[in-house]
Every structure is written in C-alpha cells, then in structure tokens.
GUROGU-775668 format. One record per residue (C-alpha): residue number from 1; x, y, z negated; residue in three letters. Coordinates in steps of 0.02 Angstrom, whole numbers. Example, Ala and Ser with C-alpha at 12.3 -4.5 7.8 and 13.67 -1.06 7.14 Angstrom:
BEGIN
+-----+--------+--------+--------+---------+
: num :      x :      y :      z : residuo :
+-----+--------+--------+--------+---------+
:   1 :    615 :   -225 :   -390 :     Ala :
:   2 :    684 :    -53 :   -357 :     Ser :
+-----+--------+--------+--------+---------+
END
This chain:
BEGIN
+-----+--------+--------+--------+---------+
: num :      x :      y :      z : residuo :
+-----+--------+--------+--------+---------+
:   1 :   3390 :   3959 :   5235 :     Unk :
:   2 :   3422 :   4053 :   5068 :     Unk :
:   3 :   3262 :   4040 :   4932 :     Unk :
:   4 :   3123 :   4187 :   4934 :     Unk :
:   5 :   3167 :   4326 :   4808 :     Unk :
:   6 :   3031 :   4305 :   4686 :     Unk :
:   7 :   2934 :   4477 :   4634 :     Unk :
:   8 :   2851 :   4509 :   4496 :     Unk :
:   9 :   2705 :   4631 :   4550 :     Unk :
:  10 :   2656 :   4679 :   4378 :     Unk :
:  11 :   2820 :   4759 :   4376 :     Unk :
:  12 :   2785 :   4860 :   4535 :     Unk :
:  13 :   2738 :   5060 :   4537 :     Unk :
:  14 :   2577 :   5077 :   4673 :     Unk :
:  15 :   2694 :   5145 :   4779 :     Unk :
:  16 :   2832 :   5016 :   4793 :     Unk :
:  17 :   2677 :   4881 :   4792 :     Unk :
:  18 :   2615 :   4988 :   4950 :     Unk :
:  19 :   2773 :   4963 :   5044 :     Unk :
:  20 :   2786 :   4782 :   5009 :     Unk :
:  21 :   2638 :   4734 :   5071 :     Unk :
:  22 :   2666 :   4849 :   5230 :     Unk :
:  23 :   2827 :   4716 :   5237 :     Unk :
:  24 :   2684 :   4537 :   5241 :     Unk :
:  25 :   2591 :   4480 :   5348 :     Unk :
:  26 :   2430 :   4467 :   5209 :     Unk :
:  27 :   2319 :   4281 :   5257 :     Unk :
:  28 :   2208 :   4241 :   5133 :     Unk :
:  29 :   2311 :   4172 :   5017 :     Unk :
:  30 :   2383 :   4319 :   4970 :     Unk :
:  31 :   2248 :   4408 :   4960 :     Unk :
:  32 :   2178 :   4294 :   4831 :     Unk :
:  33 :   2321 :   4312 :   4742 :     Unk :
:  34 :   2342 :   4485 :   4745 :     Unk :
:  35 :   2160 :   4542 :   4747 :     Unk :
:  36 :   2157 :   4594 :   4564 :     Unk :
:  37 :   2307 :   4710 :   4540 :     Unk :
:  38 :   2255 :   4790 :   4688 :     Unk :
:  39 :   2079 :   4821 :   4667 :     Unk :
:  40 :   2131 :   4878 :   4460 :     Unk :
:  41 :   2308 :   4962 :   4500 :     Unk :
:  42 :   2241 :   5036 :   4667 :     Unk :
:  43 :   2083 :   5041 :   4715 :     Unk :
:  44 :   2023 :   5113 :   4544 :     Unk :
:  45 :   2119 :   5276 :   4565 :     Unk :
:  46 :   2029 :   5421 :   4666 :     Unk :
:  47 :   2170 :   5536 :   4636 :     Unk :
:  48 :   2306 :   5398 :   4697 :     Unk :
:  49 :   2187 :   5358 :   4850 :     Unk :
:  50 :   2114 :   5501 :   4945 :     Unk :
:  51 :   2080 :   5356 :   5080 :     Unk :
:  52 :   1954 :   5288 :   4946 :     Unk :
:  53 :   1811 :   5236 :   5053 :     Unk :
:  54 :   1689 :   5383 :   5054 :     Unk :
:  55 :   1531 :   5291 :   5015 :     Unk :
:  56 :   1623 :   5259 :   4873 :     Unk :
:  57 :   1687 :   5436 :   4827 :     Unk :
:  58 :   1524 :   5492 :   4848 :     Unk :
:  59 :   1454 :   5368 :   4723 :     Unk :
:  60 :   1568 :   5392 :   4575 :     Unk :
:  61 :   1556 :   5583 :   4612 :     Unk :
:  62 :   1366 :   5581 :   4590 :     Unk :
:  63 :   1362 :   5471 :   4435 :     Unk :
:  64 :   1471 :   5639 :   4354 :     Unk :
:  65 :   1309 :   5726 :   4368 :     Unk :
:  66 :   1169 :   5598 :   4305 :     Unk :
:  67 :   1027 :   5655 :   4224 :     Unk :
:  68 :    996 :   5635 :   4049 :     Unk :
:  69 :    804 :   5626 :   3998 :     Unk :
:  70 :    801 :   5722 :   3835 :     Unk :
:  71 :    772 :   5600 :   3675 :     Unk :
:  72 :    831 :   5440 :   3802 :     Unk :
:  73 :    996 :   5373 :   3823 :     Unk :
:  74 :   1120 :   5405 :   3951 :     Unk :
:  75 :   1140 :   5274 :   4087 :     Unk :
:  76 :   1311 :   5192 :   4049 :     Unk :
:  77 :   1372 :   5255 :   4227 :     Unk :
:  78 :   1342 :   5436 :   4159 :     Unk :
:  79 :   1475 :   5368 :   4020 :     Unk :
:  80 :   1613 :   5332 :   4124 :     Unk :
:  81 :   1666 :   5504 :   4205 :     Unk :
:  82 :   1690 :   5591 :   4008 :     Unk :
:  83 :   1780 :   5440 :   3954 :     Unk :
:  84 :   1904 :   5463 :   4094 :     Unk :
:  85 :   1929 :   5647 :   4032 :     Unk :
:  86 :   1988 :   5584 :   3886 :     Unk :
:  87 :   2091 :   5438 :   3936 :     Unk :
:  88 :   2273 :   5455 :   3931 :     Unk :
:  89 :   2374 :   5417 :   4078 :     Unk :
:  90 :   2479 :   5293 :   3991 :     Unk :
:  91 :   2315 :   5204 :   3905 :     Unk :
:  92 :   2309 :   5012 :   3924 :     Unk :
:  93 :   2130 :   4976 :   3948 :     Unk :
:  94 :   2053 :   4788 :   3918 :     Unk :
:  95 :   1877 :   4757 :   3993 :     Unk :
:  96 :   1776 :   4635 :   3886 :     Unk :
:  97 :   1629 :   4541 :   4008 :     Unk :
:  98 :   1463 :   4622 :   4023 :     Unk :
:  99 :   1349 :   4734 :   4140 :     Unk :
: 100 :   1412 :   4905 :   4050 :     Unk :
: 101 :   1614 :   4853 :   4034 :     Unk :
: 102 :   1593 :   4774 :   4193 :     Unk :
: 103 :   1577 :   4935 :   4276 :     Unk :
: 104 :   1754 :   5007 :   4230 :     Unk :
: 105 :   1820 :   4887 :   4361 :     Unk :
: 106 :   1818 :   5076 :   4497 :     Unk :
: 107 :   1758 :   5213 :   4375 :     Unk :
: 108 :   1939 :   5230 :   4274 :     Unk :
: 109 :   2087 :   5320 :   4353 :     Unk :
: 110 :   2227 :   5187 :   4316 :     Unk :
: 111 :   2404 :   5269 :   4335 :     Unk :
: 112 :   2524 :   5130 :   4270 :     Unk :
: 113 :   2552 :   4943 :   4308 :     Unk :
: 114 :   2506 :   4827 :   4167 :     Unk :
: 115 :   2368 :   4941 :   4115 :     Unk :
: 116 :   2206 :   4824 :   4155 :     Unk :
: 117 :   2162 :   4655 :   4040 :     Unk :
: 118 :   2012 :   4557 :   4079 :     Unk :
: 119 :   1948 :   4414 :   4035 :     Unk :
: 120 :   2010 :   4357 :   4208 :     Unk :
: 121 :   1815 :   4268 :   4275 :     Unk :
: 122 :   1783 :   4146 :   4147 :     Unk :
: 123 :   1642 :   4234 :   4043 :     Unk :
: 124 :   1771 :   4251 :   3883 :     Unk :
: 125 :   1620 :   4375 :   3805 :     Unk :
: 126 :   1703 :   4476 :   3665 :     Unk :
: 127 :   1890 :   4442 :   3703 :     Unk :
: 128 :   1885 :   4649 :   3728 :     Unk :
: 129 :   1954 :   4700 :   3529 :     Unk :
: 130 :   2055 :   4541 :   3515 :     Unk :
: 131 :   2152 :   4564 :   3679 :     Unk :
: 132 :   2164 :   4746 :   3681 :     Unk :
: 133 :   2264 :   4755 :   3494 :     Unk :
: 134 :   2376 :   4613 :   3575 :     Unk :
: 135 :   2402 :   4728 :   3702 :     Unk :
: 136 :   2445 :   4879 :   3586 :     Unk :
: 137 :   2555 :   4753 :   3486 :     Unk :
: 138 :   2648 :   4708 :   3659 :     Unk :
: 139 :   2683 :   4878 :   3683 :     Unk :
: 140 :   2674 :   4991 :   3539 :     Unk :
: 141 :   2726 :   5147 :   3632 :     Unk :
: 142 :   2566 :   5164 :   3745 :     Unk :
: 143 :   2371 :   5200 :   3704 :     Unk :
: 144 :   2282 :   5050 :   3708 :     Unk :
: 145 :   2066 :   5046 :   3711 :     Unk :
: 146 :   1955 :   4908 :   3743 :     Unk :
: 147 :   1797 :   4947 :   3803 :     Unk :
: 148 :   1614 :   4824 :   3755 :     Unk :
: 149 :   1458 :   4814 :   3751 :     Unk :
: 150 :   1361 :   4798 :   3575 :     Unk :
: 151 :   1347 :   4612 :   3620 :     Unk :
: 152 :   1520 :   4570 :   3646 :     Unk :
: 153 :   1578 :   4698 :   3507 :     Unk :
: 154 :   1479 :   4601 :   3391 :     Unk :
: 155 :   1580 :   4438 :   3419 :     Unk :
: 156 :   1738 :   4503 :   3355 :     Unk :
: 157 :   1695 :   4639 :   3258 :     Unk :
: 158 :   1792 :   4567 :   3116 :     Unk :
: 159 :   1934 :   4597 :   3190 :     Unk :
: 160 :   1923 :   4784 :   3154 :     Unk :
: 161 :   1987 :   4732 :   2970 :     Unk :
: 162 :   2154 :   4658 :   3048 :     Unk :
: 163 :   2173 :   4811 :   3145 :     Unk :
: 164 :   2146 :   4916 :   2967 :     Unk :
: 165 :   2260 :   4794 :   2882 :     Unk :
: 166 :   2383 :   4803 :   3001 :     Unk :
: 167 :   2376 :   4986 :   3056 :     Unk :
: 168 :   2349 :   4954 :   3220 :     Unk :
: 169 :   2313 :   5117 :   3325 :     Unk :
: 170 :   2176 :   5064 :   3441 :     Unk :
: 171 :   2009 :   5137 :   3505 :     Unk :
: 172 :   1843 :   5038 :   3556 :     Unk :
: 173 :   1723 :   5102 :   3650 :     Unk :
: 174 :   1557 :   5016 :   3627 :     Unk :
: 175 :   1396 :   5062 :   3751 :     Unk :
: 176 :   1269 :   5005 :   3647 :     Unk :
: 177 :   1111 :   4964 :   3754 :     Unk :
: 178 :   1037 :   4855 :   3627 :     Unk :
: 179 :   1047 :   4692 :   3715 :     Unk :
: 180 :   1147 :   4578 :   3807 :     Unk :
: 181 :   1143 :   4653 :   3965 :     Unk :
: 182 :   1207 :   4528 :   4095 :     Unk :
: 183 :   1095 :   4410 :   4022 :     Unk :
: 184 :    947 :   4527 :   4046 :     Unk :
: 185 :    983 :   4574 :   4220 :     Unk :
: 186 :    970 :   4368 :   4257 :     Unk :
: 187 :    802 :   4356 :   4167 :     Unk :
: 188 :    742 :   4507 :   4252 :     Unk :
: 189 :    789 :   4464 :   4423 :     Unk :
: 190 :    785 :   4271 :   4426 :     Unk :
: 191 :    628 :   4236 :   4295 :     Unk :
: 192 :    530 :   4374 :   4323 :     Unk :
: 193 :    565 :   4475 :   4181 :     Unk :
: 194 :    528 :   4327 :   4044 :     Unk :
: 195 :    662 :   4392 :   3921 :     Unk :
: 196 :    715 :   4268 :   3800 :     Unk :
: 197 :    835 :   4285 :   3649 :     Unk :
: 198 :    931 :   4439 :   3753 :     Unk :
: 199 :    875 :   4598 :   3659 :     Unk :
: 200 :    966 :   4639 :   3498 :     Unk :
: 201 :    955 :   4756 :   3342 :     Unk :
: 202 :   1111 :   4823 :   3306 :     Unk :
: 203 :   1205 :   4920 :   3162 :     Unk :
: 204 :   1261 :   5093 :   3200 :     Unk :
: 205 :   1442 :   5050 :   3258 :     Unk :
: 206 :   1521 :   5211 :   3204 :     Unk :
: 207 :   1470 :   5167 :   3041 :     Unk :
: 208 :   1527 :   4972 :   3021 :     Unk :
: 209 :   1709 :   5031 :   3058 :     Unk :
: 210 :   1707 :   5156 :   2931 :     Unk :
: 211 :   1646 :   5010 :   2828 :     Unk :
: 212 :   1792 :   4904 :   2860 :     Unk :
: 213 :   1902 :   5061 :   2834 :     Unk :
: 214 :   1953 :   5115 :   3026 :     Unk :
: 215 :   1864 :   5299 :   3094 :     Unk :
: 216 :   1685 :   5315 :   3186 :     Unk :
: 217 :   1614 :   5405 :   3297 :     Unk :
: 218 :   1449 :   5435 :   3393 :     Unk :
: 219 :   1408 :   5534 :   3544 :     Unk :
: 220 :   1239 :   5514 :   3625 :     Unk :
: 221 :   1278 :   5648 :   3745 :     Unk :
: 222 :   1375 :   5660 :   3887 :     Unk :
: 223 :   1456 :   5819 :   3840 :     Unk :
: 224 :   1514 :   5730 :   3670 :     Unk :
: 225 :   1607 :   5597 :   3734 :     Unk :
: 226 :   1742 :   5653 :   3801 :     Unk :
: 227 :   1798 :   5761 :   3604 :     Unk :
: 228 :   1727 :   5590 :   3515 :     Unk :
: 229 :   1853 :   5485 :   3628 :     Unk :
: 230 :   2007 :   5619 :   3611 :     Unk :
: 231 :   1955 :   5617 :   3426 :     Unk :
: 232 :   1984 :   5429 :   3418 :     Unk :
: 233 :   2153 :   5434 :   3488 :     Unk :
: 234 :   2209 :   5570 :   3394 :     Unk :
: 235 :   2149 :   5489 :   3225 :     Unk :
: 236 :   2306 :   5364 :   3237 :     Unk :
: 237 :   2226 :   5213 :   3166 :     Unk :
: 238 :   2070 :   5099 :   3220 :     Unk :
: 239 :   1937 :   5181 :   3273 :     Unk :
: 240 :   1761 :   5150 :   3363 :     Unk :
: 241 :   1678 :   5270 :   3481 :     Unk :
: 242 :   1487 :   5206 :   3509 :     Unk :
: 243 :   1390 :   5262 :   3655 :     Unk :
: 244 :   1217 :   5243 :   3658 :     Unk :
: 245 :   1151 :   5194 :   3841 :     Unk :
: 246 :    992 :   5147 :   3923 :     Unk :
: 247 :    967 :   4983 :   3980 :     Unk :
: 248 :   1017 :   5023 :   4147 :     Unk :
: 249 :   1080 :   4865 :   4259 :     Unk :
: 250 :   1177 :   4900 :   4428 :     Unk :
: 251 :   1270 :   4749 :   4483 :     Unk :
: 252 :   1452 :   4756 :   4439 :     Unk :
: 253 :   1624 :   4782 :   4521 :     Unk :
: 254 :   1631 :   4636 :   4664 :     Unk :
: 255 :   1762 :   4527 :   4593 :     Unk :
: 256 :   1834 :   4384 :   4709 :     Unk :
: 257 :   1753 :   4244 :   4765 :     Unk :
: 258 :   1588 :   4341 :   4737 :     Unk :
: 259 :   1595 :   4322 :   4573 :     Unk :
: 260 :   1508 :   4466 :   4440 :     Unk :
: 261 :   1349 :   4454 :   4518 :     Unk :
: 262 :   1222 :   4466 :   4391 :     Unk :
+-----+--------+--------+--------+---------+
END
C-alpha cells in the first residue's frame, strides 16, 4: 500500500479544507489536531459561515450595539466590531494572551489561511508585537496587526524601536483596561475579589510610540476606532492604536482541552 499524501492545511483555502474533511472520517485525533485552524480559519468568519450557530450570531451581533456610559470606557467587546471595519482582508492578525485579546478568537472575520498567530496555550504573555513583526517580515506583502492588552504590551514595548529602526509597517492595537485582566478575573472569581499586584498605571500608549518614533493614536469611542485603525495602516510605518476599555471580564474563546478559562 502506497504512503499517505501528506497535506499541509495551512496551505488550504476554507473551501478546499471543507471538502477534505467531507473526504475523513474525523475521531478525535483529528480533531485535536485540526481544532485550531478550524475554529480561527472557519469558525471566526460570519460572512464565510451563514451556518454559524445562531446563539452565536446573535451574540456578536448585539455586542455591535453596546452601550457606552458617557465619561466610562467601552467594554472591550464593544471594540471588536469597529476594529473589524477597519481590518483588511489580507491582514495577518497575532493574538497576544489575555482576557481582552483573548476575545478575537470569534469576533474577527478571517478571510485567508495563515492569517491567525497565537501564542498556541502556553501563557507566552506579550509574544503579541514580537510575533506579529515576524509575521510582517515573513510576508512583507500583507497587513500584519497584533492585538494586547496594556499588560502584555508593556512586556515588549521596546520592541516598537526595532520596528522604527527597521521600518517595519505594523499596527498594535492595545485595550488598555488598566490591569492585568486574566489575572483579575482569577482573583475575583477564585479569592473573592482580594486583588493583589493585578491593577496597573499605565502611560498613554499613543504617546510612548510617538516617543520611540512610530505614529499614535487614541480613540475612546466606538465611533473612532474604526478611522484611528484605518489611520494606522495607512501611516506605513509602526504605529499604536490604544483603546481604552472597562474592566469588563467575559470568559474567553473555548480553546481545546478546556483551556482559556479564566
């Protein structure tokens, strides 16, 4: 009996992925091994998936239409639908850990294989900047944004100066709730809200890239997010987009094994 052809899913459009799995028998072995590229490459897209499960649909269409107390922040859900106006259909997006980046898992329209970077279940807090220029480096000929919360954003920060330095075209998107989030949400579920070293004061973002010499920019409304994050692409070098959020804390995208529960 002649070898298995060996397929390299990364390298599959959602459609020719659809029809190869039609052509399996899926046991749970695949579906371990799979689970990721399709819950990011298919799953994620409502426009690619009109069979996406209504309780679902329902959800991310009412988080399009939070409200905003006036002089609070947004929650970060409320973030997610302007970001996606903005987002280009070719945009390679990496997903640093955290309660607010955690959520992009099902709330961003991916189009393209090899457009999702994580930091793959092993709590790699602030890997978002660092991995997302690698990605942008890897290829140079589609948008690439990261997207952190202030607390991962502020372990690699630095790295804005090698994207200045460089000229790397990248955005990062930074919902700034002021603390570390998943931490938080374990504290205030598990101890009985007895918060310990989790909240955190924070420079404004916008303003430490323009430091380092890449663009910032702010929107603390929903309707501004969506120009601020065109804006950033558009500049065609490094830039930051910080979103100020409330300190909100849903429980993430289920990830396999159960995993992302904070």
């Amino acid at each position: 009996m002649s070898a298995p052809r060996l397929i390299n899913l990364y390298d599959l459009t959602r459609e020719q992925l659809r029809l190869q799995l039609m052509r399996w028998e899926l046991n749970p072995v695949h579906v371990a091994r799979l689970w990721n590229y399709l819950y990011i490459e298919l799953a994620a897209s409502l426009e690619a998936m009109p069979e996406l499960p209504p309780k679902l649909r329902a959800r991310l269409a009412a988080e399009a239409h939070l409200p905003t107390l006036s002089g609070e922040p947004m929650k970060p859900q409320r973030a997610y639908p302007e970001i996606n106006k903005a987002l280009p259909k070719d945009c390679m997006v990496t997903i640093d850990a955290g309660i607010c980046p955690g959520l992009a898992y099902d709330r961003f329209a991916y189009d393209l294989p090899r457009s999702v970077f994580n930091y793959a279940g092993h709590g790699g807090l602030g890997m978002g900047l660092c991995t997302s220029l690698g990605t942008k480096l890897g290829r140079p000929e589609r948008a690439a944004m990261s997207i952190q919360g202030d607390g991962g954003f502020m372990y690699s920060i630095q790295e804005l100066n090698t994207a200045v330095r460089f000229k790397i075209p990248h955005v990062s998107i930074v919902l700034n709730n002021g603390c570390h989030g998943s931490e938080k949400a374990q504290q205030l579920r598990f101890w009985n809200s007895k918060y310990v070293a989790v909240d955190l004061d924070n420079p404004r973002f916008d303003k430490a890239a323009e430091v380092f010499g890449a663009q910032g920019f702010y929107a603390e409304r929903p309707q501004d997010i969506a120009g601020a994050v065109s804006a950033a692409f558009a500049c065609g070098g490094p830039a930051v987009v910080e979103i100020p959020v409330s300190q909100d804390f849903p429980l993430p995208s289920k990830a396999p094994g159960g995993g992302a529960a904070h």
